[in-house]
N, C-alpha and C positions, 0 to 999 in steps of 0.2 A: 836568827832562830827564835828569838823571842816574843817577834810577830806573829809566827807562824799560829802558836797556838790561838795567839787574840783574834785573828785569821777567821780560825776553824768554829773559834766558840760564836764569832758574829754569822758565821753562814748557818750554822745551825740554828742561830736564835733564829734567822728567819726564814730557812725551812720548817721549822716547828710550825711558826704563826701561819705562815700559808697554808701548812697540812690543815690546820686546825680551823680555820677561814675553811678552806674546803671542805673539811671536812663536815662543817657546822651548815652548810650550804647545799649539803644532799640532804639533810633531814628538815630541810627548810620547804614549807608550804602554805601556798595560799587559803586562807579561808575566804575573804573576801574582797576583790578588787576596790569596792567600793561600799561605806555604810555611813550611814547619816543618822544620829540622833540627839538629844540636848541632856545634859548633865545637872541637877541642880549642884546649886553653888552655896547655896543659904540656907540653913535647914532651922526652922522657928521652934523645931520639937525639943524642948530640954528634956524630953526622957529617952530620947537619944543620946549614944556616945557622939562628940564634935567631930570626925571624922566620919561620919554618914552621911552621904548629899549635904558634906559641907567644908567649908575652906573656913578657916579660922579668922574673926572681923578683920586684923591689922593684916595682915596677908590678903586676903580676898581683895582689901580697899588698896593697896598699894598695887595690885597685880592691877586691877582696872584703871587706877589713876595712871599705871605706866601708856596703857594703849591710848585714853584721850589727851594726856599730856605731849604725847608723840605727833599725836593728829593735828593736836591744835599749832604745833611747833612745823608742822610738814616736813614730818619726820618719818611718817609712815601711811602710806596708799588704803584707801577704805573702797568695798567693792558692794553694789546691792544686790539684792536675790537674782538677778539678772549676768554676776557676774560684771560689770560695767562699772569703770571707777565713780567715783562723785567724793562729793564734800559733803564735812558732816554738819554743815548750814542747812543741805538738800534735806536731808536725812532726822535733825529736828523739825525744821522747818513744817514735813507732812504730818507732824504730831501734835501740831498745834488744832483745835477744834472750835467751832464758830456754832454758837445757840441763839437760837433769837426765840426771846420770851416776852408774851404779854405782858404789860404791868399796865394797873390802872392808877392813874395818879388824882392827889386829892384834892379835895376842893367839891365847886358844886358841879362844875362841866364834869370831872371825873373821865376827862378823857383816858383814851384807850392808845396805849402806843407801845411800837415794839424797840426791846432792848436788846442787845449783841454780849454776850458772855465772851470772852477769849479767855480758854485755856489750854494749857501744854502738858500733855503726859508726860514727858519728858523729863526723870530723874534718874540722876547715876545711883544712885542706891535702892533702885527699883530692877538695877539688873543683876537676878537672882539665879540666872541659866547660863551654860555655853552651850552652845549647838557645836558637833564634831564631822568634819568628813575626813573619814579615815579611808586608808586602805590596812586589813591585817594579815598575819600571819605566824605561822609556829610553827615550831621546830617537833613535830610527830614522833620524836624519843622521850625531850623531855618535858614536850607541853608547852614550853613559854609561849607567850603568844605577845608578837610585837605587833607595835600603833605606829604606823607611819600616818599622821597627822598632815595630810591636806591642808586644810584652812578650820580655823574657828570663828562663831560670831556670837558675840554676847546677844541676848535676849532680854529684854524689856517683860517683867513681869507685872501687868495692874496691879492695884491693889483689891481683894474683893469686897466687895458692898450689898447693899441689904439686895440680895433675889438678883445680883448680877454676877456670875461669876468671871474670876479673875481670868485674865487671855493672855495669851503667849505672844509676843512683837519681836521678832527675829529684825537686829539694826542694820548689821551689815559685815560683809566676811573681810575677813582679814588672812592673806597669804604672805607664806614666808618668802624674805628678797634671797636668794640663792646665789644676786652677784657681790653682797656685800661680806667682807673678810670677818673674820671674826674669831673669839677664844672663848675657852670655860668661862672666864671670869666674869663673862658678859649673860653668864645663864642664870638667870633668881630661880630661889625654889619656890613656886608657889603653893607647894603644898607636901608634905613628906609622905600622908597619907590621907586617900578618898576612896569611900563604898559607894559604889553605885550600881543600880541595874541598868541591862539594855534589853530590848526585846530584840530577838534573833529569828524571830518569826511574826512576821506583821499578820494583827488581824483586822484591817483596813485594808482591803483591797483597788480602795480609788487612792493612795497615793501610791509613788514612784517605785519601781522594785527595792531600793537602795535607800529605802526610809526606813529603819528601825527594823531593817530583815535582811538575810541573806539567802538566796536561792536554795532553793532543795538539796539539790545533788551538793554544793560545799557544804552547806550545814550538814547536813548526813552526813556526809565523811569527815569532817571535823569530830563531831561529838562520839560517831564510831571510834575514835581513832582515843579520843580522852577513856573512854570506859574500857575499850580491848588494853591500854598501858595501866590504869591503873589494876586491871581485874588480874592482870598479871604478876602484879605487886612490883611492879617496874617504876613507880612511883607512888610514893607515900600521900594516901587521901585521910581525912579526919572529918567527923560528923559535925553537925550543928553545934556541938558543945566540944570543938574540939578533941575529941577523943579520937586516936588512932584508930582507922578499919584495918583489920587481916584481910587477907586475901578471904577464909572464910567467911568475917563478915560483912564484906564485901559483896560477894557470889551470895547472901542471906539476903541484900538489898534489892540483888539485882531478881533475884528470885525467893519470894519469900511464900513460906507453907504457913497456914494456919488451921486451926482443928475450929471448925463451927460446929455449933448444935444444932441440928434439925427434927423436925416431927416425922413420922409415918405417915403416910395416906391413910392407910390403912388400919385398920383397928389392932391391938388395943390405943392407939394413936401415941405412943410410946415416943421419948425422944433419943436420939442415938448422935452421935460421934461422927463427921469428914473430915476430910483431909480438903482444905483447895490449896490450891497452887497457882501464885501470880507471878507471869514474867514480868518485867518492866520494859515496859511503854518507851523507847526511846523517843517518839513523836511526841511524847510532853513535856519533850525539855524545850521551853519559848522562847528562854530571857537565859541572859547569864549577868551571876555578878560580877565583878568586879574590885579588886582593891589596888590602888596606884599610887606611883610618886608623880608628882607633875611638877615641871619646869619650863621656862620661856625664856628664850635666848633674848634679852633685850636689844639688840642691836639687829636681827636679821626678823625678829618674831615668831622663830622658828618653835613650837609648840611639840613637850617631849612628854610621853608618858612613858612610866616604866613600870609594866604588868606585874606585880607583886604574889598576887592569887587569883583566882578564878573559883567561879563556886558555880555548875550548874544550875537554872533552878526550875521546877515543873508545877503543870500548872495543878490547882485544885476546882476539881467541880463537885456540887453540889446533887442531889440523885436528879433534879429535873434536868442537867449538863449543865448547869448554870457556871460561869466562872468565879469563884470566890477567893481565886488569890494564886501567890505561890509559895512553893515551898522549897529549902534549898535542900539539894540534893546528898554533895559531898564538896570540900574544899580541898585544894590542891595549891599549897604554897610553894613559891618558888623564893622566897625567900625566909625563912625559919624565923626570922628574929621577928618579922610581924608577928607572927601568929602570936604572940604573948606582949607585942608591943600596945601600950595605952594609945 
């Protein structure tokens, strides 16, 4: 008889978790099968806070020392933009550069002969990007939105010099092994907290649809779907300065009155009082931000982020359409201790 209850309370613990599994699984939807874009990692601006396009020095250095110490150990598989394995011999190797320059040498002949420079781009602390291919999705109650993480590649940033600017060098990707076993303990945090933006609307139309955009029809219904739950007050959004929106001043943002002064055509050319009314634009939301935890499973390489908030954000033009930036919309945290976390 005494079983019986230990019985009942273990089938229920796992009828609950299935309900809850299923049930978490109908409000589960795709935003995008697939998106690619690169993260800074390094951010040089001290009047930034360190959590802005940046991963803190001893973390940053020991997260990237894990991936070439693995490599160099063949311990872990490297792919190039082709998808196709190779070594990372190959992969410095093409970064080395060859100059050949005149020098006249001295004396009376003064002959004229050419010299060969060799040098290597190639420095680890030069790689200041991750590139991501993700696939996402969230949950349409309560907004999360998960990163199921593809593969990552660190990128090779130049350094800039007088009238050449710096360039982006993508090294090579790196996929997680799915048949090796593994536990938490094998996960490093490499970062508790990162802001970053993505552009959710490319405006390059010669790269690949899944470069730094996602299709029309999911972005529309994504971002419908963020402003119809907040405007409901079904989720708690906060402005640029952290301050709570009401549903009213929410419904003020989304449609906002203002009184302008205008003239008369007309004589005595007097000026008088309107009213305009702006709806907002949902086609100027481009980018979204972003704030995350990231973690790497050291043993499989499996690359975790954990969407913390999200901030839409739209663009700004200038009166000639010119783009001069953007601006964030509203934030939406899904986890409260950030929002006041250093």
């Amino acid at each position: 008889m005494k079983l019986l209850p230990k019985f009942l309370f273990f089938t229920l613990t796992i009828f609950l978790a299935f309900s809850c599994n299923k049930n978490k699984a109908k409000y589960e939807q795709i935003i995008t099968e697939k998106i690619q874009y690169d993260v800074t990692i390094k951010n040089n601006d001290s009047d930034l806070e360190w959590w802005i396009q940046n991963i803190e020095g001893p973390q940053r250095d020991k997260f990237i020392n894990i991936i070439f110490d693995n490599i160099n150990e063949n311990k872990l598989k490297i792919f190039n933009m082709n998808h196709q394995e190779v070594s990372l011999e190959s992969i410095v190797s093409n970064l080395f550069t060859f100059d050949t320059i005149q020098l006249q040498k001295n004396g009376k002949k003064k002959q004229i002969i050419d010299t060969v420079f060799i040098s290597n781009s190639f420095n680890i602390k030069n790689i200041t990007k991750i590139r991501f291919d993700e696939k996402w999705t969230f949950n349409e109650k309560t907004l999360v939105v998960n990163k199921d993480i593809k593969g990552f590649c660190p990128v090779l940033v130049s350094e800039k010099r007088k009238d050449i600017a710096s360039t982006d060098l993508p090294l090579f990707w790196i996929y997680a092994d799915t048949n090796t076993k593994t536990d938490s303990t094998d996960n490093l945090l490499i970062t508790k907290k990162i802001q970053y933006d993505v552009l959710i609307k490319s405006i390059d139309k010669q790269k690949d649809w899944w470069i730094d955009n996602i299709e029309t029809t999911d972005r529309e219904k994504f971002l419908e779907k963020i402003i119809e739950v907040v405007a409901k007050g079904k989720i708690k959004a906060y402005d640029f300065f952290n301050n709570l929106l009401d549903k009213k001043k929410f419904e003020e943002l989304l449609h906002r009155t203002d009184t302008v002064v205008m003239q008369r055509l007309t004589e005595p050319f007097d000026n008088y009082d309107t009213i305009c009314k702006t709806d907002f634009d949902q086609k100027s939301i481009l980018k979204m931000r972003f704030i995350e935890e990231w973690t790497l499973n050291t043993q499989t390489f499996k690359f975790y982020k954990k969407v913390l908030a999200i901030c839409p954000m739209v663009e700004g033009l200038d009166d000639k359409g010119n783009l001069r930036g953007y601006t964030p919309l509203f934030w939406v945290y899904f986890d409260e201790n950030i929002r006041n976390a250093e």
